[in-house]
PDB file with one MODEL, atoms N, CA, C and O in Angstrom:
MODEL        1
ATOM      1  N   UNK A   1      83.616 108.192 109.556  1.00  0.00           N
ATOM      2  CA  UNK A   1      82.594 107.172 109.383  1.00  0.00           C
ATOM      3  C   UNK A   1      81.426 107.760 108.605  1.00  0.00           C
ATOM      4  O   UNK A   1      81.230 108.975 108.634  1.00  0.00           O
ATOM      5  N   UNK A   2      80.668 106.966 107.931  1.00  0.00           N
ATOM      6  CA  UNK A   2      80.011 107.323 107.188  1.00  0.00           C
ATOM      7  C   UNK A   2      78.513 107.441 107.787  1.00  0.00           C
ATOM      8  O   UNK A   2      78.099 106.489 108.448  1.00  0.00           O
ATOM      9  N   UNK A   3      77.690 108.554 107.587  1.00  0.00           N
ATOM     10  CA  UNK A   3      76.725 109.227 107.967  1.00  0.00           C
ATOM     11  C   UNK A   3      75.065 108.539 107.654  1.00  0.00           C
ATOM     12  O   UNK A   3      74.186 108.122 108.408  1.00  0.00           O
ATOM     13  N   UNK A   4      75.173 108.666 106.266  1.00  0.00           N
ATOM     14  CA  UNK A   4      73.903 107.568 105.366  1.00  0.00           C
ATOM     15  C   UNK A   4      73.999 106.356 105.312  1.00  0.00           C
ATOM     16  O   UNK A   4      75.024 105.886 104.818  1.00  0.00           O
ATOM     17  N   UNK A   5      73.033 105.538 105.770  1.00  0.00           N
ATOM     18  CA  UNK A   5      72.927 104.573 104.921  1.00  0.00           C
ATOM     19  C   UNK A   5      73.441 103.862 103.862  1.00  0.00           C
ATOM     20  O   UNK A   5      73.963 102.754 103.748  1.00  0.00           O
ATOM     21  N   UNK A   6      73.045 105.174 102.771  1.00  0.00           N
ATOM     22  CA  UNK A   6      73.691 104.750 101.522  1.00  0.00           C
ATOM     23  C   UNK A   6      75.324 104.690 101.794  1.00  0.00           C
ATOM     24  O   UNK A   6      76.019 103.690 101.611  1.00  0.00           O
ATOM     25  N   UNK A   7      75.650 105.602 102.131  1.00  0.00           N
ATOM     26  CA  UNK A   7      77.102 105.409 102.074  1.00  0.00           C
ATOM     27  C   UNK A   7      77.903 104.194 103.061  1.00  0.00           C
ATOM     28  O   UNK A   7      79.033 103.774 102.813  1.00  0.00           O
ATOM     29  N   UNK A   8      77.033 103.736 104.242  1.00  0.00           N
ATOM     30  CA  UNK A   8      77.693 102.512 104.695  1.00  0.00           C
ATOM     31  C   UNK A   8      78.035 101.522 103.402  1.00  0.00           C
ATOM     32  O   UNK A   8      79.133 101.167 102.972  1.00  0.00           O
ATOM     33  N   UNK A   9      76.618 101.191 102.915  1.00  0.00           N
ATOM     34  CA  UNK A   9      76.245 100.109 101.907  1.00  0.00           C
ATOM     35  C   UNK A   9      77.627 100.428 100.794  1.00  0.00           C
ATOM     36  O   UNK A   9      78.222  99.411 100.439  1.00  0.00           O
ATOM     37  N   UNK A  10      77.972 101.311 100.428  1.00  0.00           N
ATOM     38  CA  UNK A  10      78.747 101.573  99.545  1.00  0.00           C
ATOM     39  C   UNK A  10      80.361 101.137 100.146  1.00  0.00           C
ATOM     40  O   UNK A  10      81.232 100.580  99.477  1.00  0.00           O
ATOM     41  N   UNK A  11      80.453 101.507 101.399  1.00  0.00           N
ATOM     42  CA  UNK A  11      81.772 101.143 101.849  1.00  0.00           C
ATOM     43  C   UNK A  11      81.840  99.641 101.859  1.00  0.00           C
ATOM     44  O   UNK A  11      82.881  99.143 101.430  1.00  0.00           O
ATOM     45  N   UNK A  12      80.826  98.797 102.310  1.00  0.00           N
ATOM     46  CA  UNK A  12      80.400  97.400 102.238  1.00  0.00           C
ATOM     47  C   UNK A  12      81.117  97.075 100.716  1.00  0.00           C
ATOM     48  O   UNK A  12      82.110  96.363 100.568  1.00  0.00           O
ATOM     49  N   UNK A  13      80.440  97.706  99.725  1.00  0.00           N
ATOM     50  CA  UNK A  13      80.462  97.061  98.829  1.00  0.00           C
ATOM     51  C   UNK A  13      81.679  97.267  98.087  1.00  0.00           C
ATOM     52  O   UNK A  13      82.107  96.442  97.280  1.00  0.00           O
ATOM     53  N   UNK A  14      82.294  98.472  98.381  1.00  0.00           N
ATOM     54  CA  UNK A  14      83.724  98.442  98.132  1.00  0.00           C
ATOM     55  C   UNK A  14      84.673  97.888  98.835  1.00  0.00           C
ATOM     56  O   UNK A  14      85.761  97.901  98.261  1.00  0.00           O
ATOM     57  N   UNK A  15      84.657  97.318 100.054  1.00  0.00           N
ATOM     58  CA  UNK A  15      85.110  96.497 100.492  1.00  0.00           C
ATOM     59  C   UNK A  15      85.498  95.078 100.138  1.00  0.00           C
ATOM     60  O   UNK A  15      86.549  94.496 100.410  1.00  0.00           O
ATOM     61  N   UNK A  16      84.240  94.554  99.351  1.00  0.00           N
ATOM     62  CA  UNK A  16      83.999  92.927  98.459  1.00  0.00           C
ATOM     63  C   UNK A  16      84.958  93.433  97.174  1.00  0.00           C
ATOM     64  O   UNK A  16      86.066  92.953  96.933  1.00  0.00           O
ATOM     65  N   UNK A  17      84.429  94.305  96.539  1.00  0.00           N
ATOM     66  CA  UNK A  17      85.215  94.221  94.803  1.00  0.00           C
ATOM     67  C   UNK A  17      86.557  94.736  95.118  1.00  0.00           C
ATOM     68  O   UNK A  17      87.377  94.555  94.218  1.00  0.00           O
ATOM     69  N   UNK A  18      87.072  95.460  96.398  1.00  0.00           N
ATOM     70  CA  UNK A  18      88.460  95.374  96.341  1.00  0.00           C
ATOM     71  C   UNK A  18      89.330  93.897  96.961  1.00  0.00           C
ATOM     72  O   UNK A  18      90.557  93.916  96.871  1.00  0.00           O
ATOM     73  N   UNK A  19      88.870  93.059  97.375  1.00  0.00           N
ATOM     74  CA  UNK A  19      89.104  91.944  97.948  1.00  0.00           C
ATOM     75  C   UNK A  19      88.881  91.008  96.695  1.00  0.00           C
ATOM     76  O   UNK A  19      89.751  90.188  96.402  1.00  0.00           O
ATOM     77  N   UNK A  20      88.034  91.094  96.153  1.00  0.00           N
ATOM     78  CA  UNK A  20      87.828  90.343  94.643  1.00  0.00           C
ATOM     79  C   UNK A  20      89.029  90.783  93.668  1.00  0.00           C
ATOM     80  O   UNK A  20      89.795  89.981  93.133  1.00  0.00           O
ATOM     81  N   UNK A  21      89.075  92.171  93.521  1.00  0.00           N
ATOM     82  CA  UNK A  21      89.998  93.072  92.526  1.00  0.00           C
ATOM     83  C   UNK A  21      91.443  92.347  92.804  1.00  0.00           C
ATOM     84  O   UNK A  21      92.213  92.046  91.891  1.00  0.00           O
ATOM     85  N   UNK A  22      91.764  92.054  94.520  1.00  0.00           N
ATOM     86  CA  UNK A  22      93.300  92.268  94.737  1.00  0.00           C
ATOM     87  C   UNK A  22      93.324  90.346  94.676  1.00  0.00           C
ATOM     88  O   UNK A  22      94.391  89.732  94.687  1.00  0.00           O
ATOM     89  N   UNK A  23      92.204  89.771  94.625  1.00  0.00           N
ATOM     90  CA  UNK A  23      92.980  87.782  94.809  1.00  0.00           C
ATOM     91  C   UNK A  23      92.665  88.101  92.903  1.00  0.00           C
ATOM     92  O   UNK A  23      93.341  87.308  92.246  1.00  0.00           O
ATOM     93  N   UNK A  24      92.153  88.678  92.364  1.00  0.00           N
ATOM     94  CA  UNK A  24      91.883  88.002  90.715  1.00  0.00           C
ATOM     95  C   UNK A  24      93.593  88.795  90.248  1.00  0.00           C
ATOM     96  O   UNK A  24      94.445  88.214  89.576  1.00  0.00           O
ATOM     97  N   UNK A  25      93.697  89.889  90.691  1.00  0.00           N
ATOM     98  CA  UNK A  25      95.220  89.919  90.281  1.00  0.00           C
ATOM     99  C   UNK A  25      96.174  89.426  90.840  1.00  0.00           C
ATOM    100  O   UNK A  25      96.946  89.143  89.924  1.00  0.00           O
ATOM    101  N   UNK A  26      96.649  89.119  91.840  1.00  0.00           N
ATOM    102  CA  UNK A  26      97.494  87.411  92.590  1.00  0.00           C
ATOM    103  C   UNK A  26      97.145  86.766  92.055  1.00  0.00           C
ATOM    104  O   UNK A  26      98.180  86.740  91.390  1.00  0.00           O
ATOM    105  N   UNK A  27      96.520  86.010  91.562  1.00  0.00           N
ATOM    106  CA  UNK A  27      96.559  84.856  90.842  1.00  0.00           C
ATOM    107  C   UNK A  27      96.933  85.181  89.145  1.00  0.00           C
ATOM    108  O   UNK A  27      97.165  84.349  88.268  1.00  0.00           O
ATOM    109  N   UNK A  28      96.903  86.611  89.039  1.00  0.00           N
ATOM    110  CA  UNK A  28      97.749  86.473  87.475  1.00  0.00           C
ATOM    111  C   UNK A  28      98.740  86.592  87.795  1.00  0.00           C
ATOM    112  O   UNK A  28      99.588  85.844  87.307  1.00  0.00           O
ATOM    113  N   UNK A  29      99.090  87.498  88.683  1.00  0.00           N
ATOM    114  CA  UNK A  29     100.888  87.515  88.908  1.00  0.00           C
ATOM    115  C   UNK A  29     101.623  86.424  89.315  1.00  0.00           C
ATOM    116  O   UNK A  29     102.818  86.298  89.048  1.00  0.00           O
ATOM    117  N   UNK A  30     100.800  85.411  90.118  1.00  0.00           N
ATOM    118  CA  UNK A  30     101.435  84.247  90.454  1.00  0.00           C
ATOM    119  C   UNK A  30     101.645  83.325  88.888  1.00  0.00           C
ATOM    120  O   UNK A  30     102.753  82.979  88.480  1.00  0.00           O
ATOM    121  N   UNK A  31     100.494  83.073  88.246  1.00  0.00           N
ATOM    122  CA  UNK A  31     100.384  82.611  87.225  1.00  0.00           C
ATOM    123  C   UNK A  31     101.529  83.067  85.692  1.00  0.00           C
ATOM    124  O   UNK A  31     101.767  82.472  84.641  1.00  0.00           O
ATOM    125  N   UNK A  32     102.080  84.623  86.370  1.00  0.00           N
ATOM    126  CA  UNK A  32     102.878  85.084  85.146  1.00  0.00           C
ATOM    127  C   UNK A  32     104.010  84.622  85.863  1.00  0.00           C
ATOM    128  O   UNK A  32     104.789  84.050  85.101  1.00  0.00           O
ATOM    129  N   UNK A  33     104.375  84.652  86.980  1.00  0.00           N
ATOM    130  CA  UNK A  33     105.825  84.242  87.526  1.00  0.00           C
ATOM    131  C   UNK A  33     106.297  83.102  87.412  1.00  0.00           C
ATOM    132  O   UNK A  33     107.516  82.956  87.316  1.00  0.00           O
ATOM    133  N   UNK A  34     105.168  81.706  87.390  1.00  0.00           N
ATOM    134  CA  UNK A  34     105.489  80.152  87.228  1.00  0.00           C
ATOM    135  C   UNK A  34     105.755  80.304  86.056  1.00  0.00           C
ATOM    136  O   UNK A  34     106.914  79.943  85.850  1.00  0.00           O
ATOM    137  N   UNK A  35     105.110  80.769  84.903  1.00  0.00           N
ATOM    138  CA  UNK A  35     105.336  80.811  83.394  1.00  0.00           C
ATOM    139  C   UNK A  35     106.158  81.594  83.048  1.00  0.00           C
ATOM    140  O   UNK A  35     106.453  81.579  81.853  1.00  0.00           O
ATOM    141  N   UNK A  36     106.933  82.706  84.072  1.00  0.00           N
ATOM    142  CA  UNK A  36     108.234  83.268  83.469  1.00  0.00           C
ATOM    143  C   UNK A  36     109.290  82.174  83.852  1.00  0.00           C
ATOM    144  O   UNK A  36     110.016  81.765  82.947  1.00  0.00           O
ATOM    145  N   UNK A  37     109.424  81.712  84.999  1.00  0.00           N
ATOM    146  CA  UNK A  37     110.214  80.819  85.934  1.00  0.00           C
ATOM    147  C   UNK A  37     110.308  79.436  85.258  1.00  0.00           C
ATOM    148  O   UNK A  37     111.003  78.609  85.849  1.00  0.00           O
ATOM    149  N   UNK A  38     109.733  79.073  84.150  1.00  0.00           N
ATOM    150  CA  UNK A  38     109.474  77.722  83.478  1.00  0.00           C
ATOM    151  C   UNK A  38     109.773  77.332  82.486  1.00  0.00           C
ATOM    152  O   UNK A  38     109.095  77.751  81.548  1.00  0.00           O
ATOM    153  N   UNK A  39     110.724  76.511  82.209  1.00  0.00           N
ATOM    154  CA  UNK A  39     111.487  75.894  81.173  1.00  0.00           C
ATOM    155  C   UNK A  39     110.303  76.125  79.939  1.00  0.00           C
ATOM    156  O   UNK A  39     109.214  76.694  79.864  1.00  0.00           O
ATOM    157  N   UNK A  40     111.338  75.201  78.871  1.00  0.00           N
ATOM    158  CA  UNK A  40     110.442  75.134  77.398  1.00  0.00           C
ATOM    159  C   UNK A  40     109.634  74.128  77.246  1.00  0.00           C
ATOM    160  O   UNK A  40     108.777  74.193  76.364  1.00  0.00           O
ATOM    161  N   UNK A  41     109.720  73.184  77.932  1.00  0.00           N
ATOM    162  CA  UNK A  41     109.061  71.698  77.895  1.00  0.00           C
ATOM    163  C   UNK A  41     107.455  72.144  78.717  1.00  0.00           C
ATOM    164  O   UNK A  41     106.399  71.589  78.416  1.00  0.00           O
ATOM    165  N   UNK A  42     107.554  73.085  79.626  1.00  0.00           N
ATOM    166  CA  UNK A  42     106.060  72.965  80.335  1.00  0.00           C
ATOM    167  C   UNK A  42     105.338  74.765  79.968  1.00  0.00           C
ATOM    168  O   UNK A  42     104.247  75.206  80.329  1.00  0.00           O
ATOM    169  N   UNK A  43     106.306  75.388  79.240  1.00  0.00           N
ATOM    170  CA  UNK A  43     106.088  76.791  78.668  1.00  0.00           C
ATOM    171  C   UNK A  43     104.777  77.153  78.181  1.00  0.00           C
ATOM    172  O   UNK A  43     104.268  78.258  78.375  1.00  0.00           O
ATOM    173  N   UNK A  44     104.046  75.862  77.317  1.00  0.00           N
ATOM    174  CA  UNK A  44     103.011  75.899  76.375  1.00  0.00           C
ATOM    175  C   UNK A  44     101.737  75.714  77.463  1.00  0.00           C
ATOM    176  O   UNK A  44     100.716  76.331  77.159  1.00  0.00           O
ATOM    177  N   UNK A  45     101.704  74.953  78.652  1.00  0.00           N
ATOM    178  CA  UNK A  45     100.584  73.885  79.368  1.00  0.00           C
ATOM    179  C   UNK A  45     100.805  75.755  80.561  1.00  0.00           C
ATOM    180  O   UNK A  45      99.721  75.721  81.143  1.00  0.00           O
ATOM    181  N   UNK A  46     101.286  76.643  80.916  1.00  0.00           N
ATOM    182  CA  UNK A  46     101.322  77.636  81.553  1.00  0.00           C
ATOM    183  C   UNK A  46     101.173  78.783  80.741  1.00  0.00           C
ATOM    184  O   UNK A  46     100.737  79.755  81.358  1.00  0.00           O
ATOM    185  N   UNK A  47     101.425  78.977  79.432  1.00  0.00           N
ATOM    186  CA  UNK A  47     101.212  79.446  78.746  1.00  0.00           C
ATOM    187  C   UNK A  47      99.300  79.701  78.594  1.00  0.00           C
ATOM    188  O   UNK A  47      98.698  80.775  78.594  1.00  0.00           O
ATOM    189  N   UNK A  48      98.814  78.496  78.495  1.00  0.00           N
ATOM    190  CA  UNK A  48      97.158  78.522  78.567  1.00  0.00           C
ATOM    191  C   UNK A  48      97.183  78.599  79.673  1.00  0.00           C
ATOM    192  O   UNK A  48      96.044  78.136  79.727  1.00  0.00           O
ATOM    193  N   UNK A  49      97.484  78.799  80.964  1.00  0.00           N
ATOM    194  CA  UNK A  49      96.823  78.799  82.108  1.00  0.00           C
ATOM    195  C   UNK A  49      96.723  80.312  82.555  1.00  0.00           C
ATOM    196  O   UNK A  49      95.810  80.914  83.120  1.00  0.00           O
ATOM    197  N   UNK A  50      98.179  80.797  82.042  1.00  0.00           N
ATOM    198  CA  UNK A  50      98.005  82.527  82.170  1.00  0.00           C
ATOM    199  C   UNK A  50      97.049  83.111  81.563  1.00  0.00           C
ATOM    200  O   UNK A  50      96.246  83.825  82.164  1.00  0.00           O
ATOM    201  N   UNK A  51      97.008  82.925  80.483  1.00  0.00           N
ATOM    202  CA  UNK A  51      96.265  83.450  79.164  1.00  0.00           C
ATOM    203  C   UNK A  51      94.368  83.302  79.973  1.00  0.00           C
ATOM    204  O   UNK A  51      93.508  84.183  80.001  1.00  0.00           O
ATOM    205  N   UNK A  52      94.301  82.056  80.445  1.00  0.00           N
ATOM    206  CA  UNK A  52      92.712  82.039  80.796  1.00  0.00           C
ATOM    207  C   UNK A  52      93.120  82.862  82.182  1.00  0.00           C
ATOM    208  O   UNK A  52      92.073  83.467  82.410  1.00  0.00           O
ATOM    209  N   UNK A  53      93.940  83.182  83.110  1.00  0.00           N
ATOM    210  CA  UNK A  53      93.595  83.885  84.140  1.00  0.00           C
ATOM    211  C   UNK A  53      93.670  85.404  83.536  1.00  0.00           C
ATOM    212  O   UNK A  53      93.455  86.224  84.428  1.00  0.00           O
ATOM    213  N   UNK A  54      93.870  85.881  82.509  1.00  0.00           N
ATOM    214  CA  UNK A  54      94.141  87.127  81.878  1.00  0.00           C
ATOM    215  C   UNK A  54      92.834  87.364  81.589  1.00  0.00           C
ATOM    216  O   UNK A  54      92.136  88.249  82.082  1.00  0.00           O
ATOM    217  N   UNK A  55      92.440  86.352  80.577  1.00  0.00           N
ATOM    218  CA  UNK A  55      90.904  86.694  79.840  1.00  0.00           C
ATOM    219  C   UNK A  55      90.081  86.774  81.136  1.00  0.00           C
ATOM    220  O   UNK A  55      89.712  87.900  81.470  1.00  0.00           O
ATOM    221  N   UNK A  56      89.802  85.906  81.779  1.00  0.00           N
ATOM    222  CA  UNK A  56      88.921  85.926  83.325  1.00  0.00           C
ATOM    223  C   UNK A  56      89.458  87.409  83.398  1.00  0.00           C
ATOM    224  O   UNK A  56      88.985  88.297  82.689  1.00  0.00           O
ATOM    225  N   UNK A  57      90.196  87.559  84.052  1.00  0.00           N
ATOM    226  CA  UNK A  57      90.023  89.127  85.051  1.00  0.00           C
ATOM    227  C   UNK A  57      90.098  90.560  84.103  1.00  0.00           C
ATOM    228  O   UNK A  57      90.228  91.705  84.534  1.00  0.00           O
ATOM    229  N   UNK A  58      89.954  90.048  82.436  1.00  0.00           N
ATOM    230  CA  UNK A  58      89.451  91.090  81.831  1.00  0.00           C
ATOM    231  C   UNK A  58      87.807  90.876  81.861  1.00  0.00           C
ATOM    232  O   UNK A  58      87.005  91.793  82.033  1.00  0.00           O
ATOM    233  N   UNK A  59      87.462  89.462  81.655  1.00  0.00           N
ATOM    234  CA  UNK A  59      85.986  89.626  81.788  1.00  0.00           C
ATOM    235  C   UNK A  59      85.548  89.923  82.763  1.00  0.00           C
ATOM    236  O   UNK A  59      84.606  90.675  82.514  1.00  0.00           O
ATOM    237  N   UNK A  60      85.736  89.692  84.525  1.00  0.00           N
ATOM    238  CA  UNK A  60      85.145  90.793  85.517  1.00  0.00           C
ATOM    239  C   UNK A  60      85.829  92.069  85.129  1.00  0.00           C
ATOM    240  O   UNK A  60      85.612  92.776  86.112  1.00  0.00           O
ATOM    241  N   UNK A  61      86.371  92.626  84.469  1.00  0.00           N
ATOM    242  CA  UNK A  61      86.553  94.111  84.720  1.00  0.00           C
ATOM    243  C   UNK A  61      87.401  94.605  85.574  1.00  0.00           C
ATOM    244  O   UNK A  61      87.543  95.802  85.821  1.00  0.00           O
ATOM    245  N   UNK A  62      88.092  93.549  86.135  1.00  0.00           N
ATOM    246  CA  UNK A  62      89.553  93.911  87.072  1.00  0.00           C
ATOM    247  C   UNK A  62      90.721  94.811  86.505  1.00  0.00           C
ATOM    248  O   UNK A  62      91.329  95.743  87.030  1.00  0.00           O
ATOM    249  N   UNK A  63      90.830  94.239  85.290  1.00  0.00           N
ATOM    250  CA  UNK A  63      91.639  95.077  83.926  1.00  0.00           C
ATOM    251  C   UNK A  63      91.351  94.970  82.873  1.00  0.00           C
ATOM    252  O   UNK A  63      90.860  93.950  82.390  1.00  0.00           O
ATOM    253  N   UNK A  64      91.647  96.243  82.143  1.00  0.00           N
ATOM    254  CA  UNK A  64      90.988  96.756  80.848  1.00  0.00           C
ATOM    255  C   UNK A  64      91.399  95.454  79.984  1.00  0.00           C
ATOM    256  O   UNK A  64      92.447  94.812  80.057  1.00  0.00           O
ATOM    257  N   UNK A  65      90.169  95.221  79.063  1.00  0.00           N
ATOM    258  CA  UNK A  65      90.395  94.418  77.913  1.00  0.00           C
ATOM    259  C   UNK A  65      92.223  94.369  77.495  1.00  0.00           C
ATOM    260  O   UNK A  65      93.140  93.582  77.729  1.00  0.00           O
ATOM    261  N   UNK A  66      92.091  95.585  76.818  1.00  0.00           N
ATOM    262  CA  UNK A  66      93.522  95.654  75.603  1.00  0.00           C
ATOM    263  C   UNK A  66      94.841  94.928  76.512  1.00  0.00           C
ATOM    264  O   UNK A  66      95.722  94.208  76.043  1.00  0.00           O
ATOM    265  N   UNK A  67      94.715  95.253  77.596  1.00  0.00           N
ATOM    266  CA  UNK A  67      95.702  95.367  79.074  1.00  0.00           C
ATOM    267  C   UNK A  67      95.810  93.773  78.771  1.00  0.00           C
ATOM    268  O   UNK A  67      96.927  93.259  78.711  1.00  0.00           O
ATOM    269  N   UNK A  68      94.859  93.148  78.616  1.00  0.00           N
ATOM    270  CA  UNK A  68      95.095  91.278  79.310  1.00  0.00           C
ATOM    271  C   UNK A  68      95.525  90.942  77.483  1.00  0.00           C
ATOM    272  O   UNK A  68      96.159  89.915  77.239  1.00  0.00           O
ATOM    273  N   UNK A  69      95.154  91.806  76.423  1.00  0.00           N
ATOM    274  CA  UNK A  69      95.701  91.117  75.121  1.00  0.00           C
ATOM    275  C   UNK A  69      97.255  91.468  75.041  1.00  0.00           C
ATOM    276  O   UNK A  69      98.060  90.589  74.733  1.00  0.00           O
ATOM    277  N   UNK A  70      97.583  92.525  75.273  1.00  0.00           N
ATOM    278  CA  UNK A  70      98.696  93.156  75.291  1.00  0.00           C
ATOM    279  C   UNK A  70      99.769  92.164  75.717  1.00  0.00           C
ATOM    280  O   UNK A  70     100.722  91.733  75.069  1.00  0.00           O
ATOM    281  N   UNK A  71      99.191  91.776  77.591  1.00  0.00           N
ATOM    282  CA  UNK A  71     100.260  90.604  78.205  1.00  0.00           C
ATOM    283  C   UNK A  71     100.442  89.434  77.572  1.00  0.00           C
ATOM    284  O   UNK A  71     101.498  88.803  77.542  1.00  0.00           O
ATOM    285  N   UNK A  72      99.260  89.087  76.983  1.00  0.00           N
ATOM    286  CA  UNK A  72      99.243  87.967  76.182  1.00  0.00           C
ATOM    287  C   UNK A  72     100.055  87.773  74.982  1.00  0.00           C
ATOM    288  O   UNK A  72     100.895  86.909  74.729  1.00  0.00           O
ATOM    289  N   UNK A  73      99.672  88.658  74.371  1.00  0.00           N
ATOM    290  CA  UNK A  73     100.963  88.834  73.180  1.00  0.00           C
ATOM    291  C   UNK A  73     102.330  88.427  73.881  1.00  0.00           C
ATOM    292  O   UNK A  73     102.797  87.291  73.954  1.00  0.00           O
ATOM    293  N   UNK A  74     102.918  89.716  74.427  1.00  0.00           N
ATOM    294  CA  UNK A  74     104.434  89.528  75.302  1.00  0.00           C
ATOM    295  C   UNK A  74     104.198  88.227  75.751  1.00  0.00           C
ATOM    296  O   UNK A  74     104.693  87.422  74.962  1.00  0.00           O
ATOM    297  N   UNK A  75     103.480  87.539  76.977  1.00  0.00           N
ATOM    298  CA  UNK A  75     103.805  86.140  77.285  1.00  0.00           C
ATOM    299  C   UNK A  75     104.215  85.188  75.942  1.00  0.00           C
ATOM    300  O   UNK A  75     105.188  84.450  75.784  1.00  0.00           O
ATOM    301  N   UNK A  76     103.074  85.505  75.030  1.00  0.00           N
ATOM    302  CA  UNK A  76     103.336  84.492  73.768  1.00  0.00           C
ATOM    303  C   UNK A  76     104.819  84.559  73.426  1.00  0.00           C
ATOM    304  O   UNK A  76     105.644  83.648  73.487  1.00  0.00           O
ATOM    305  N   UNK A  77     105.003  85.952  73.018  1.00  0.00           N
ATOM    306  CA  UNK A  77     106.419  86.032  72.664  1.00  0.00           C
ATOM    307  C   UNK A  77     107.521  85.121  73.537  1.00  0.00           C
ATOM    308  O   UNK A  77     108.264  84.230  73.124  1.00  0.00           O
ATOM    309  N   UNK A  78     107.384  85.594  74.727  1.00  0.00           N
ATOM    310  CA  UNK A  78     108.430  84.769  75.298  1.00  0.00           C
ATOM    311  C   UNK A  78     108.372  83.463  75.365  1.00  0.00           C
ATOM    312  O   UNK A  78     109.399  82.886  75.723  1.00  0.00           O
ATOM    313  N   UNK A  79     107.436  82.841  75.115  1.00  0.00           N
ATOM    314  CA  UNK A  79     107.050  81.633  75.010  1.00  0.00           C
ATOM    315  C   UNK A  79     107.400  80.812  73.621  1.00  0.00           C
ATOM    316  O   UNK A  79     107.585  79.615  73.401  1.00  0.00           O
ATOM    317  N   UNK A  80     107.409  81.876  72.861  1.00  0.00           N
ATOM    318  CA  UNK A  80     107.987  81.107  71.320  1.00  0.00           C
ATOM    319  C   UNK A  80     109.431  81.615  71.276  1.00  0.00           C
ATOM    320  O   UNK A  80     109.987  81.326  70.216  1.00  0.00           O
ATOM    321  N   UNK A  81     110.358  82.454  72.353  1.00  0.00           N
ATOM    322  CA  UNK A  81     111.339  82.577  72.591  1.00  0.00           C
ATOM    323  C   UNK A  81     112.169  81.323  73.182  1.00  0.00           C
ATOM    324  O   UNK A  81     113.113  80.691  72.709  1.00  0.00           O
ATOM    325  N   UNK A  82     111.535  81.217  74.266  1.00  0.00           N
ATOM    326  CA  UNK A  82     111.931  79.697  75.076  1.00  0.00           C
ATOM    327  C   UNK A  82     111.951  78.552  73.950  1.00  0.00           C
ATOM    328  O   UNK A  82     113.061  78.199  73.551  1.00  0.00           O
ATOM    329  N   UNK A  83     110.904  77.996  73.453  1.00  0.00           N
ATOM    330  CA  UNK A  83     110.565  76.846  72.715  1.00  0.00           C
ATOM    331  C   UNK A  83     111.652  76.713  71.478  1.00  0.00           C
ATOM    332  O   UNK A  83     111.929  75.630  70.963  1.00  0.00           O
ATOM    333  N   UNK A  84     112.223  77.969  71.082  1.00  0.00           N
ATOM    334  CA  UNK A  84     113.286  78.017  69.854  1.00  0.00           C
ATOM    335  C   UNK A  84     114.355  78.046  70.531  1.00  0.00           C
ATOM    336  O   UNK A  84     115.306  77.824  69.782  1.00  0.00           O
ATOM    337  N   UNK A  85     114.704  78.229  71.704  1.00  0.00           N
ATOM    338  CA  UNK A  85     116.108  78.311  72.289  1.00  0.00           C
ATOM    339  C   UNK A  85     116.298  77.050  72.715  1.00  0.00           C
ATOM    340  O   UNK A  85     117.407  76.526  72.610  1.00  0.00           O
ATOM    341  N   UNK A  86     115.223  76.391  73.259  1.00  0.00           N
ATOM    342  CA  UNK A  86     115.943  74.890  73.276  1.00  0.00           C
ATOM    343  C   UNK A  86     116.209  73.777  72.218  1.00  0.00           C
ATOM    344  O   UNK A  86     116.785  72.739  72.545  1.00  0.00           O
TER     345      UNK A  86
ENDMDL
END
């Protein structure tokens, strides 16, 4: 247990941004699994929904910038994979 002050406050507060850290990434992984799991007809309307939960949890800082363009790319890809196969 922690001794200072300061260091309670710090366990506090790492407590919140890991609870923040672990629902902002569940909701991309959920968000990448409906849009892997999803035909070509609804590919495009999940396609933007991943993509904004990507940009969001690069803008808090959950994951590195390049990290949420990177997935994005690959999602795209598979997404203009699907749409030509049907």
């Amino acid at each position: 247990m922690p001794q200072h002050k300061s260091c309670e406050k710090r366990m506090r507060s790492t407590q919140k941004q890991n609870a923040r850290n672990r629902h902002v990434k569940s909701t991309v992984k959920t968000a990448t699994k409906k849009f892997r799991a999803a035909g070509p007809e609804e590919a495009e309307e999940l396609y933007r929904d991943v993509s904004s939960e990507l940009d969001r949890a690069a803008k808090k800082g959950v994951i590195p910038k390049k990290r949420a363009d990177r997935r994005k790319s690959r999602l795209a890809r598979d997404r203009n994979r699907k749409v030509a196969a049907s």
